[in-house]
Every structure is written in C-alpha cells, then in structure tokens.
N, C-alpha and C positions, 0 to 999 in steps of 0.2 A: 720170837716165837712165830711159829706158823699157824695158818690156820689150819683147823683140824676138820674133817669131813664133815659135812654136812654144815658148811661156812658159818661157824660161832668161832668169835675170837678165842685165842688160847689167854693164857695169866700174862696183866700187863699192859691190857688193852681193852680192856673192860671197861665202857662209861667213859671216854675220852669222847669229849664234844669238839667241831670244829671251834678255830679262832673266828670272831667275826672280823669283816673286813676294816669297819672303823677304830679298831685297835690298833693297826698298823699306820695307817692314816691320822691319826689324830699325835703323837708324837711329833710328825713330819706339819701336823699343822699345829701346834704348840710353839714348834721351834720357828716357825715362817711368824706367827704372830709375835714373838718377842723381837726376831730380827727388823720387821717392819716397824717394831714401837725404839726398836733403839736408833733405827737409822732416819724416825720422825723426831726423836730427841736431839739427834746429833745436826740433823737439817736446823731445829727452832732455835737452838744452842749457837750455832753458825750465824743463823739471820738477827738471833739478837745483837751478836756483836756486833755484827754489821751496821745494825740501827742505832747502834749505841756511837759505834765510831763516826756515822754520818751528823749524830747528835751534836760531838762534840766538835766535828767540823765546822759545821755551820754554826756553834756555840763560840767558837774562837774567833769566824768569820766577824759576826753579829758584833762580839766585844771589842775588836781592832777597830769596828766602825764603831761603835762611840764612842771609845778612848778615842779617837781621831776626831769625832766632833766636839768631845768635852776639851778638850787638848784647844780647839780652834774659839768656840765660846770664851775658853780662858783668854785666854789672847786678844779677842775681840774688847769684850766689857777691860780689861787692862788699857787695849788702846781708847776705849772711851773713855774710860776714869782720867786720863792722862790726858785728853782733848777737854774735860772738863776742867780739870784742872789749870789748862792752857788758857783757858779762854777770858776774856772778864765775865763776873757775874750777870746769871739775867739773859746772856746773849746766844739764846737756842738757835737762831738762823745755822751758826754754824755747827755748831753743835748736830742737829738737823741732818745737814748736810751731810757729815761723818757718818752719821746713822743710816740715813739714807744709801750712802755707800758701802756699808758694811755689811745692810740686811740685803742688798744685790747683789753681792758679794758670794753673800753665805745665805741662800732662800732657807735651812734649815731652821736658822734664828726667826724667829717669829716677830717678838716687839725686840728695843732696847727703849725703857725708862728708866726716871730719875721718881724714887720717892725721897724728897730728903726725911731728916729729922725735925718736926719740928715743934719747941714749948707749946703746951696749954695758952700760956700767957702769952706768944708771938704768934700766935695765931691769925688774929687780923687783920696784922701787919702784913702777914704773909698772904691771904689773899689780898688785902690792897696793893701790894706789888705783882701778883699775879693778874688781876684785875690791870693795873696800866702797864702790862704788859702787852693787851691786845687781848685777854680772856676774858673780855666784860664780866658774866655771868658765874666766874672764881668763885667756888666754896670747899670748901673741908668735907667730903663727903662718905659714906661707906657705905657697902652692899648691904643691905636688908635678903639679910638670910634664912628668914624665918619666915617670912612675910612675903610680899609678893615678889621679892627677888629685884627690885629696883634702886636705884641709888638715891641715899637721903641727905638729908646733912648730918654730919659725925656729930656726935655726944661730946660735949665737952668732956676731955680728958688729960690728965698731964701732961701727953706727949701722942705725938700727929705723925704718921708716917702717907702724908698725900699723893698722889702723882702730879709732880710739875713739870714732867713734860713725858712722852711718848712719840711714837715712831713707827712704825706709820701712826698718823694721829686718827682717831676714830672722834665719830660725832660727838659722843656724849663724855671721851674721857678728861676735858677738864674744865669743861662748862655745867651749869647743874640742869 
C-alpha cells in the first residue's frame, strides 16, 4: 500500500517499530562465543594429550632406569653373596675390598652389609668373635626409636639380625 495524502500510512503498516540494532548483532555474537569455547576445548583437549604423552614418556624413561638399576643391584649383592660364600669365614679384608669395588663401580649403591642370623643363645659368642676380630667395643645393638634416636644394646631376644660388617664403614656402625 501506498501512502495516502496527508502521509498516514495506509492498512498494514500501522505500529511497525524499527529492529534495534543489537538483534542482528547478537546472533553473530552467540555464534563467535560458542566457536571460540569449542576451539578453547579442542586447544585443552590437544594439550592434555600432549601432557599426558610426555607423562608417559618420561614414565617409561624413569622405569627403564630403574629396572636397569634394580637389574644391576641384583647382580651386585649375587656377586657378593658368592664372594662370601668364597671366602673363609671372619675374613672381611676381602670381602671389603669386593665392596669397595662394587660401590665405585656403581656410586648409585650406597652401603653393602652383612647382617647375619643370629640365636638369642649365640649371642656372645658372636660378639666375642666380633670383638677379636679388631672391633673391641662389639655389641648387639638397636636404634632407639622412640627415644632419642641413638643406638642401645639390643634386648635380649631369640634371634639377632646385627651388622657384622659394612661398606663404606661408618664410625659408629659396629662399635657401641
């Protein structure tokens, strides 16, 4: 319809308000918001594999190195069991010596000691032969762990697991 003289609209056109402008515009940024949350999804979703695969890299890296040290420790204490085994009883010197080369060896090992077995009742037999063996001050000892954290003499018990020898030898580990 046209308009008719004296400019009032004709039927049809009556009460028709403009669009406002943020109608057209909010659609277009509706759509920009969902694109930029899926392509922040598809980014985190990316980077986590990523940290997941460098995860497990460096996770298989880590484990090859200590299956290769545990693998080398096995090995190690087998050839000292078998150098003990060699030797006559009593005679650390070489013993010692073995140790001494194994832990230069392999700086990852820290000690190798012998705690044997030993009866309640062989007890002090056992440090009287530690004792002339060159340890004057030989006892049966255990950490006080309750207490101030210093080593005691053991509790009579029926069975003794002491250190009768060590490697590198430290001051206090078999004199009391």
């Amino acid at each position: 319809m046209a308009i008719a003289a004296g400019n009032r609209p004709t039927e049809g056109t009556q009460g028709a308000k403009p669009v406002p402008a943020w109608r057209y515009y909010l659609p277009v940024l509706g759509s920009w918001c969902v694109a930029t949350l899926a392509s922040l999804a598809l980014v985190l979703t990316l980077e986590v594999r990523d940290a997941e695969e460098r995860l497990r890299q460096r996770s298989s890296l880590a484990f090859a190195s200590l299956h290769g040290r545990v693998q080398v420790n096995d090995v190690v204490l087998e050839g000292f069991a078998a150098a003990l085994r060699s030797l006559p009883p009593m005679d650390d010197s070489r013993v010692r010596d073995y140790a001494r080369a194994m832990l230069a060896r392999y700086p990852h090992i820290e000690k190798l000691g012998i705690s044997p077995r030993i009866l309640g009742s062989r007890r002090a037999t056992f440090e009287a032969q530690m004792r002339a063996m060159g340890y004057a001050d030989y006892e049966v000892r255990t950490l006080d762990y309750d207490g101030d954290r210093r080593w005691r003499p053991a509790p009579p018990a029926e069975v003794h697991y002491p250190v009768a020898f060590l490697e590198p030898m430290t001051a206090d580990a078999l004199s009391g």
